[in-house]
C-alpha positions in Angstrom: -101.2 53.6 16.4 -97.6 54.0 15.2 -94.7 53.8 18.3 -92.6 56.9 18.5 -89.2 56.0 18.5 -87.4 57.2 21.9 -84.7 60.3 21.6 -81.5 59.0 20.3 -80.4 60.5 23.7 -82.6 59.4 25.6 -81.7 55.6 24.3 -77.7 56.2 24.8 -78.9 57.4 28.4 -80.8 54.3 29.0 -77.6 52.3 27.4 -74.9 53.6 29.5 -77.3 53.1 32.7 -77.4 49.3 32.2 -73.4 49.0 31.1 -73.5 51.0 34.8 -75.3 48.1 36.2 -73.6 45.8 35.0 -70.5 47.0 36.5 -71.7 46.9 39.7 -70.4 43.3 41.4 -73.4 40.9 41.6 -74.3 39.0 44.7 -73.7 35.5 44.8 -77.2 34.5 44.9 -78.5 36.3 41.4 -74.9 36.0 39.3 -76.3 34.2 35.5 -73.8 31.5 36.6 -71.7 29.9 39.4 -69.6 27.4 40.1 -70.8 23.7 40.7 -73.8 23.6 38.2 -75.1 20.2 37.5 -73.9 19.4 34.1 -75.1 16.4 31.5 -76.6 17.7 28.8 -74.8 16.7 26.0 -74.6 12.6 25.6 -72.0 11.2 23.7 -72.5 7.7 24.4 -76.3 6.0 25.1 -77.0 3.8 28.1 -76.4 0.7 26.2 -73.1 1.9 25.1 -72.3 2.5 28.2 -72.9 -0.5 29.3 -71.1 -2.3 27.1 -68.3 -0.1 27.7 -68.2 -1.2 31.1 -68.4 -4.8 30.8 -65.8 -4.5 28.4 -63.9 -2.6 31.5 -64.6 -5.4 33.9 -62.9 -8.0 31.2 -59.7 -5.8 31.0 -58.9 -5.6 34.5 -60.1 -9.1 35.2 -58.2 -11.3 32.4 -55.2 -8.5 31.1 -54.5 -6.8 34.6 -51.5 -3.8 34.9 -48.4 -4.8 34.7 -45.2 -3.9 36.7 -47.3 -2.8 40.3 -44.8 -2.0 43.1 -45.0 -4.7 46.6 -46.9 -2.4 48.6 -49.5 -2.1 45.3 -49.3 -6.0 45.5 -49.9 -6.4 48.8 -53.1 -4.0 49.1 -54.7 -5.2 46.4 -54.4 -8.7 46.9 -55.3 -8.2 50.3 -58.5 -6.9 49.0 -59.4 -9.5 46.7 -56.7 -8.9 43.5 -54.4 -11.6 42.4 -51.1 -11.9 40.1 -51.8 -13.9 36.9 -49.1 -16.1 35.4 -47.5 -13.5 33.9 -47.1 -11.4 37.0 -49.8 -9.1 36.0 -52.1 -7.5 38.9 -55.8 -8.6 38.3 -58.5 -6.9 39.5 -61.6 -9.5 39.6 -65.3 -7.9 38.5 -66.7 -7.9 42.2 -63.5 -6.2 43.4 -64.2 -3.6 41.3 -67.8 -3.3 41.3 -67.8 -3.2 45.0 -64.6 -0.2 45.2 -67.5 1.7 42.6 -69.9 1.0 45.6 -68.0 1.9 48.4 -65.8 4.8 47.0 -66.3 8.3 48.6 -67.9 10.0 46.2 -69.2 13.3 48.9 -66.2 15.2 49.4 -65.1 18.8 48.9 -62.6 20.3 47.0 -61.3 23.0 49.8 -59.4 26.3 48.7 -57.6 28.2 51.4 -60.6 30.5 52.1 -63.7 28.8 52.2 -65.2 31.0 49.6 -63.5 29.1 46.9 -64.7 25.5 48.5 -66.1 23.4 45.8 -68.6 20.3 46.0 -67.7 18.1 42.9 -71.3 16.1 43.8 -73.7 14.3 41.1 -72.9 16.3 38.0 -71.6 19.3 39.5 -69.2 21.1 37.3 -66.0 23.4 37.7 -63.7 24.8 35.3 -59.6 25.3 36.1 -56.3 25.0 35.0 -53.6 22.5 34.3 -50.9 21.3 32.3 -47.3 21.0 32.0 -46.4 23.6 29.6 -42.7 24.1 29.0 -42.8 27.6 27.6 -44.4 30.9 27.8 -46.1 32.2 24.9 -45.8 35.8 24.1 -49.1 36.9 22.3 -47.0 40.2 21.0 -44.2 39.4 19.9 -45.1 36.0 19.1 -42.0 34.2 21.1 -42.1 31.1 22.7 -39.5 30.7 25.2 -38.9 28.8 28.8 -41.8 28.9 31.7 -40.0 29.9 35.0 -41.2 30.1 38.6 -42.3 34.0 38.4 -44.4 32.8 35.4 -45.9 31.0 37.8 -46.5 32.5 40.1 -48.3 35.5 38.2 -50.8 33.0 36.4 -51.8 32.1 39.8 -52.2 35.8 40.8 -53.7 35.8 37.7 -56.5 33.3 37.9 -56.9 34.0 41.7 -59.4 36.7 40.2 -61.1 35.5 37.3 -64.5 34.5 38.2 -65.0 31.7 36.3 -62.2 30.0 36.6 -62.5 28.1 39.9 -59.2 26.5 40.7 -55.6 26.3 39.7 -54.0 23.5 38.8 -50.3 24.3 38.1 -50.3 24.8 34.5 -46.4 25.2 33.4 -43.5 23.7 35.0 -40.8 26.4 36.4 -37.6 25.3 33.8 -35.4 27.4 36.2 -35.7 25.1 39.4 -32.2 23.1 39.5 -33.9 19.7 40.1 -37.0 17.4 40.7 -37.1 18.0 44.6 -36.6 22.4 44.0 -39.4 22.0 41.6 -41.8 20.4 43.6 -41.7 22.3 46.3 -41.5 25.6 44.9 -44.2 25.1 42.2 -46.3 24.1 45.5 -45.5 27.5 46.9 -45.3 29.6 44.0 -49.1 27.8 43.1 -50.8 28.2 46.8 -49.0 31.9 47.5 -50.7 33.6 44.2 -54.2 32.1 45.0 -56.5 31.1 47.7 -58.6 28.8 45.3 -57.7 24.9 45.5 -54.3 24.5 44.1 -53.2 21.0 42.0 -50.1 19.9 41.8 -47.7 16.7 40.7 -44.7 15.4 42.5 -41.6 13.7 41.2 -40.6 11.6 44.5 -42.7 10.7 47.8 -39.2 12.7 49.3 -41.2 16.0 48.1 -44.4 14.9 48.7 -43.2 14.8 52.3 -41.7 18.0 52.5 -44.9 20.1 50.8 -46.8 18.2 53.2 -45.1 20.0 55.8 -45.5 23.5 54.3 -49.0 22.9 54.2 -49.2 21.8 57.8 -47.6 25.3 58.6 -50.2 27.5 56.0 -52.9 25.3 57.9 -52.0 26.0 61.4 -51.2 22.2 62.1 -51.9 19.1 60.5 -55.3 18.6 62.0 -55.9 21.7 60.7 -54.5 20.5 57.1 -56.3 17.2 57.3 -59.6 18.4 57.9 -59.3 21.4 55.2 -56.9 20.1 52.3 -56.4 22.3 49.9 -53.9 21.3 47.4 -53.9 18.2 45.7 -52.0 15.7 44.0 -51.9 15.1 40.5 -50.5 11.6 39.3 -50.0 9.5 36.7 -49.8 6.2 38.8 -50.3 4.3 35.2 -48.0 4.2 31.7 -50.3 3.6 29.1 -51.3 0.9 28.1 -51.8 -1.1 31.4 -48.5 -0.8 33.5 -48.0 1.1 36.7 -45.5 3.3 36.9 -43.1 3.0 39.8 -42.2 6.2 41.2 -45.5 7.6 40.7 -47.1 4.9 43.2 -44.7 6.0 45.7 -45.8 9.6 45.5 -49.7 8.2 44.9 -49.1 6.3 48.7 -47.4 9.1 50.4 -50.1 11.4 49.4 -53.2 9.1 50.3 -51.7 8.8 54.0 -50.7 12.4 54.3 -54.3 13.2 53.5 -54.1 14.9 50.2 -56.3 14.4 47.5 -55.1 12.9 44.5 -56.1 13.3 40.6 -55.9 9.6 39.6 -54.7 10.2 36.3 -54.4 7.9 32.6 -52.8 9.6 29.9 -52.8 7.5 27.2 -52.6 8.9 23.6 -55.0 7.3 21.3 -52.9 5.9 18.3 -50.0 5.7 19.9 -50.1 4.2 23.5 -53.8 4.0 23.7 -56.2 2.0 21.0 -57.3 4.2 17.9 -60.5 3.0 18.2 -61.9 5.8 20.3 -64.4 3.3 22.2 -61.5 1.4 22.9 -59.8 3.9 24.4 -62.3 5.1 27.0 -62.1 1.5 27.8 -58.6 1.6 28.4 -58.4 4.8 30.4 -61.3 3.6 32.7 -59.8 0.6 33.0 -56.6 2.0 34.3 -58.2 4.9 36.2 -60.3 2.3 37.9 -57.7 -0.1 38.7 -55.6 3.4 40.7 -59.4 3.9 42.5 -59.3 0.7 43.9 -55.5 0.4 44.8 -56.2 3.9 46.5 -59.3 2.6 48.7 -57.1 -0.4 49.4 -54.8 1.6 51.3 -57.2 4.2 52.4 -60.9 3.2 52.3 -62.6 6.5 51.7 -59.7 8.1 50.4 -60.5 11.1 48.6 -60.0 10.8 45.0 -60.8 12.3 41.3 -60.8 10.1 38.6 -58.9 11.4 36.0 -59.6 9.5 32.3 -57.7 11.5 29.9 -57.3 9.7 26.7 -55.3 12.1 24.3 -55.8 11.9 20.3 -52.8 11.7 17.9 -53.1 13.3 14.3 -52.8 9.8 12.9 -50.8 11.3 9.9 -47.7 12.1 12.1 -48.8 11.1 15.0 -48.5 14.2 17.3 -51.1 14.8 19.5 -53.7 16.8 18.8 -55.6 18.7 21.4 -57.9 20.8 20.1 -59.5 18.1 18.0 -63.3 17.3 17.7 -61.8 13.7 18.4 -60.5 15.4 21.5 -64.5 16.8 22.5 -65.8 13.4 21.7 -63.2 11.3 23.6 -63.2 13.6 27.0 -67.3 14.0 26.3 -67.5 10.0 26.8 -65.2 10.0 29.7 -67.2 12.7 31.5 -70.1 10.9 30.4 -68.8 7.1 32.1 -68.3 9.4 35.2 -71.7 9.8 36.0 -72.4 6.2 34.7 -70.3 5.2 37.8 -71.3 8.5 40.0 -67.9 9.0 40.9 -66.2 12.3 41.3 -64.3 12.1 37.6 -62.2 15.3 35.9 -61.6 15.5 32.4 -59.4 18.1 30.2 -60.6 20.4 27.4 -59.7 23.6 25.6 -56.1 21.8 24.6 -55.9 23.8 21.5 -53.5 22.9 18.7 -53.2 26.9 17.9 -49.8 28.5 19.1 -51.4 32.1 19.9 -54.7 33.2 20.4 -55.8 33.5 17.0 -58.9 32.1 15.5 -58.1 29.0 15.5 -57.6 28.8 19.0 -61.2 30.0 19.5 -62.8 27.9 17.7 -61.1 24.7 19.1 -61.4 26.0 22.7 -65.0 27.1 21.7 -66.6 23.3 20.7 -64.4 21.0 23.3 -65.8 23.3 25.5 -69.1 23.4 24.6 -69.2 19.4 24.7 -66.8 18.5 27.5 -68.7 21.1 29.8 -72.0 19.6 29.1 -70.7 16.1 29.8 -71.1 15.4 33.3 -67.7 15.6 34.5 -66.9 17.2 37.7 -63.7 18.9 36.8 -62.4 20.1 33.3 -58.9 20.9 34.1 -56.8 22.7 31.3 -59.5 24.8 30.4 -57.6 27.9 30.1 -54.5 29.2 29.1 -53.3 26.5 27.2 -51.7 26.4 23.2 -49.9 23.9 21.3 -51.7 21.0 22.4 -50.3 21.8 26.1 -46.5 22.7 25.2 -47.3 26.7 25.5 -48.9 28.6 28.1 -50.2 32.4 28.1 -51.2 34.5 30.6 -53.2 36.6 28.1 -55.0 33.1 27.3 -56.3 33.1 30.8 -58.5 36.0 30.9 -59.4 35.5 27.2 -60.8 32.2 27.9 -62.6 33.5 31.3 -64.9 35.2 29.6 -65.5 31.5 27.2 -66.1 29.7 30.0 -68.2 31.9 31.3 -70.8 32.1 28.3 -69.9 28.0 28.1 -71.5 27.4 32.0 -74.5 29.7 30.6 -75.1 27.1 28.1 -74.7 24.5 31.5 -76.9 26.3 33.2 -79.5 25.7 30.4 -83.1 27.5 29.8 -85.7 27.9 33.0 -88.7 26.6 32.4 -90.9 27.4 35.1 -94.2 29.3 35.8 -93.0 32.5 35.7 -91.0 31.9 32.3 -94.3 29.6 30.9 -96.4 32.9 31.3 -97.9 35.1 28.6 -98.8 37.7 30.6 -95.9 39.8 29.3 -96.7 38.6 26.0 -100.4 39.9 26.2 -99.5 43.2 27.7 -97.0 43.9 25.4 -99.0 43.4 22.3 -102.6 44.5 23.9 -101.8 47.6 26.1 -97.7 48.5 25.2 -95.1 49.9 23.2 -94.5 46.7 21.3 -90.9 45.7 22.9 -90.1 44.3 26.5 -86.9 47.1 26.7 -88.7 48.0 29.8 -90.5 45.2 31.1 -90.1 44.3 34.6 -88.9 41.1 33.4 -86.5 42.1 31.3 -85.0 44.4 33.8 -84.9 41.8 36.2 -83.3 39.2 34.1 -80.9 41.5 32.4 -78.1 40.2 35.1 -79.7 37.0 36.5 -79.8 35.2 33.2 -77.8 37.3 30.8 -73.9 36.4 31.1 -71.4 39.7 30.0 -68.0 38.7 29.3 -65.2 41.4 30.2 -63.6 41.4 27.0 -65.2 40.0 24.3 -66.6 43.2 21.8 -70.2 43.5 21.5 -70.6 47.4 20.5 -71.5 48.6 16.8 -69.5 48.8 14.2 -69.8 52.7 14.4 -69.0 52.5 18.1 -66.0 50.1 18.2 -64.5 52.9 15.3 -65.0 55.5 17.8 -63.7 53.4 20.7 -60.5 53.0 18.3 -61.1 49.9 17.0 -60.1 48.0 19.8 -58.5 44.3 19.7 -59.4 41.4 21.8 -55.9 40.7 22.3 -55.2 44.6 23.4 -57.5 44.4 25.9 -56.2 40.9 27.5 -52.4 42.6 27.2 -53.9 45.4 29.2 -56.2 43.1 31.1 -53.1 41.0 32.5 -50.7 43.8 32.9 -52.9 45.3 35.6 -54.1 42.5 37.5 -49.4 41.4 37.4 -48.8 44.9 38.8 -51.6 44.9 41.4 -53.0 41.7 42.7 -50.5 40.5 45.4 -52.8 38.4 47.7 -51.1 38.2 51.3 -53.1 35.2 52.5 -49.8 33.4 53.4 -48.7 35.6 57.1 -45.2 37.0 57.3 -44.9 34.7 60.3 -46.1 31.4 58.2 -44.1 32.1 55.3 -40.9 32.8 57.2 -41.7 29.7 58.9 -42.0 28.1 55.8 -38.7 29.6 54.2 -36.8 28.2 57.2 -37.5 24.5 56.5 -37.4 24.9 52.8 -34.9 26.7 49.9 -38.1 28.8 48.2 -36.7 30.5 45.4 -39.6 33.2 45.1 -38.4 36.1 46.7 -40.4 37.7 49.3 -40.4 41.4 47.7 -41.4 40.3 44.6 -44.8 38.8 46.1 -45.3 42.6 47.8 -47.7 45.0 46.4 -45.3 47.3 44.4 -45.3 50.6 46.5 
């Protein structure tokens, strides 16, 4: 018996009711994908490479040590069991460090300012943020690049304080309009945790700052119990200067931070070519190394400090030797380091999505699109610099953010992977579809019921025919992001920070953000 095809009206009906549906905010507990799913599928490196890379690890912090650590670095880690070589080097014998692997705190949260944004980087739990430094703004339209200030700021954090899948902000551009190290500290704090309630990360030029923001946080808590128990911004710092010194004023901020009871990003930047190996095994070597070295001078000050190892080997185009973020050296490299994380089970953040493309062309895509698809799958805990982010980190664009929400949402459906249970394993469906139905499963209870618990939609991204998009106008995926992130600039204010608090606040410190431009406009 032949099927008779439904009425084309009937089938545009039927349509428009599920792009209804889908409207409709899910709840929590049936959304395709959340924050915090366990993430190590893709393998970069095999157990025996693994080990080898870590025994390799243990022989560079053993016999080369860091060079150049400050007394009080001296002074904790020798305490602990370190010693200074010959050549005034900090070494960090193998039991030293197999036993700060042991004993490091590896259950902690990542708190936002509302516990609705509280995040559990556990096991192989995964979340997807921000980050950078980028020193300009790119312009999508015109094409422009030109000098990040603090409103910039500011709105990316209004911005990403609604994009689903994006699940903290880590400050992504530095404000070029603050008039020195200690304005830009504090106001990129408060620029950051003012347009968001999600956990905000942020880096610090001198323990003098560190200090200060300290004390703003104290007064957004309620008190500094309140603060210590709840922190919700943390430190990011690049205690080390690739390859294998410390780096002096960093440690200062690194110490200030640990006993103020902010969490710190313990991060190695090395560039691999250039001040890491180019050997790419090498250089995973190299960043753990030094990453590992910053864990244990942390839990020498502070056992059970809470802290995120940050490997973050870079990759230079070898033919100029400019980095080169969007690589598949890049995947690979951040892959393996995600990878050595969960080798160690210790809470470890990684970047990706550092595309080489100055606009969000092509290009861009496809770089963002593969580091993704690896980096995600890795293991890590916490792939910062995931959106936003152009000329291997120089640009920033706001347009970028809710472009690449909607790619790291179909990315965590590919972290979420396929259910296999008995409900999916029967072919009950199958039977009654071929033996009694129509011969689809457009109406299947199943179907239906997996349509928005399994099925991701991004907010952008075109999926209508050809026919369609003509009638729709022929709309542009950068269009819609223009439009996307004008409205959410002229609307989203969040007024989680009280009148009282942030008067408070204003009062100790010289914020440059002026109150009525954080106002709703009326």
């Amino acid at each position: 018996m032949s099927v008779t095809a439904e009425p084309a009206q009937r089938r545009r009906g039927g349509r428009n009711a599920r792009k209804a549906l889908r409207s409709a905010p899910l709840a929590d507990d049936i959304k395709p994908v959340w924050p915090g799913m366990q993430s190590d599928r893709y393998r970069a490196l095999s157990v025996l490479d693994m080990d080898n890379i870590h025994a390799a690890i243990l022989d560079t912090l053993e016999t080369i040590g860091l060079a150049d650590a400050i007394p009080s670095c001296i002074e904790a880690v020798t305490r602990a069991g370190g010693f200074l070589n010959e050549k005034g080097r900090l070494c960090f014998p193998r039991a030293l460090i197999e036993d700060t692997i042991a004993s490091a705190n590896r259950t902690f949260s990542i708190y936002g300012q509302t516990p609705t944004h509280d995040l559990e980087p556990i096991g192989n739990k995964v979340y997807f943020g921000t980050g950078g430094a980028a020193v300009h703004i790119v312009d999508p339209v015109s094409g422009e690049y030109r000098e990040s200030n603090l409103q910039d700021l500011y709105e990316m954090a209004r911005i990403v304080d609604v994009m689903d899948h994006i699940h903290y902000f880590q400050r992504p551009i530095v404000a070029r309009d603050m008039t020195g190290g200690f304005d830009l500290d504090v106001n990129t704090a408060y620029a950051s945790l003012s347009g968001t309630t999600k956990h905000v990360g942020t880096s610090f030029v001198s323990p003098e700052s560190v200090k200060a923001t300290l004390e703003m946080l104290h007064v957004i808590a309620g008190d500094e119990k309140s603060w210590r128990q709840r922190p919700f911004l943390s430190q990011s710092n690049c205690f080390v200067v690739p390859p294998l010194k410390f780096a002096v004023d960093a440690c200062h901020c690194l110490e200030a931070a640990v006993y103020g009871g902010m969490p710190v990003l313990l991060l190695s930047a090395g560039q691999a070519g250039a001040t890491a190996p180019a050997a790419l095994a090498t250089t995973i070597i190299q960043a753990w190394a030094e990453v590992l070295a910053g864990l244990t001078y942390v839990n020498a000050l502070k056992p059970d400090a809470v802290a995120i190892c940050g490997p973050w080997p870079f990759v230079s185009d070898l033919r100029t030797g400019a980095m080169s973020g969007g690589s598949g050296e890049q995947a690979l490299l951040m892959a393996a380091c995600g990878q050595m994380g969960g080798y160690y089970d210790l809470t470890t953040g990684v970047a990706s999505a550092m595309t080489d493309a100055k606009m969000p062309d092509a290009q861009a895509g496809y770089e963002k699109g593969y580091n993704h698809a690896l980096v995600g799958n890795s293991g890590a805990n916490m792939i910062y610099e995931s959106a936003g982010m152009h000329a291997s980190l120089l640009g920033a664009c706001k347009e970028s953010l809710v472009i690449d929400n909607d790619l790291i949402g179909a990315v965590q459906r590919t972290v979420r992977g396929i259910d296999v249970s008995v409900d999916t394993l029967s072919i009950e469906g199958i039977r009654e579809v071929c033996e009694q139905g129509p011969g689809h499963y457009l109406g299947q209870p199943q179907t239906l019921d997996l349509m928005e618990r399994d099925y991701v939609y991004p907010d952008l991204a075109d999926r209508s025919t050809p026919k369609e998009w003509e009638e729709l106008g022929k709309p542009v995926l950068l269009d819609k992001a223009v439009e996307k992130t004008r409205e959410i600039i002229d609307n989203h204010f969040p007024a989680h920070i009280s009148e009282q608090k942030d008067a408070k606040i204003r009062a100790m410190l010289d914020i440059k953000l002026p109150r009525k431009t954080m106002q709703a406009k009326l």
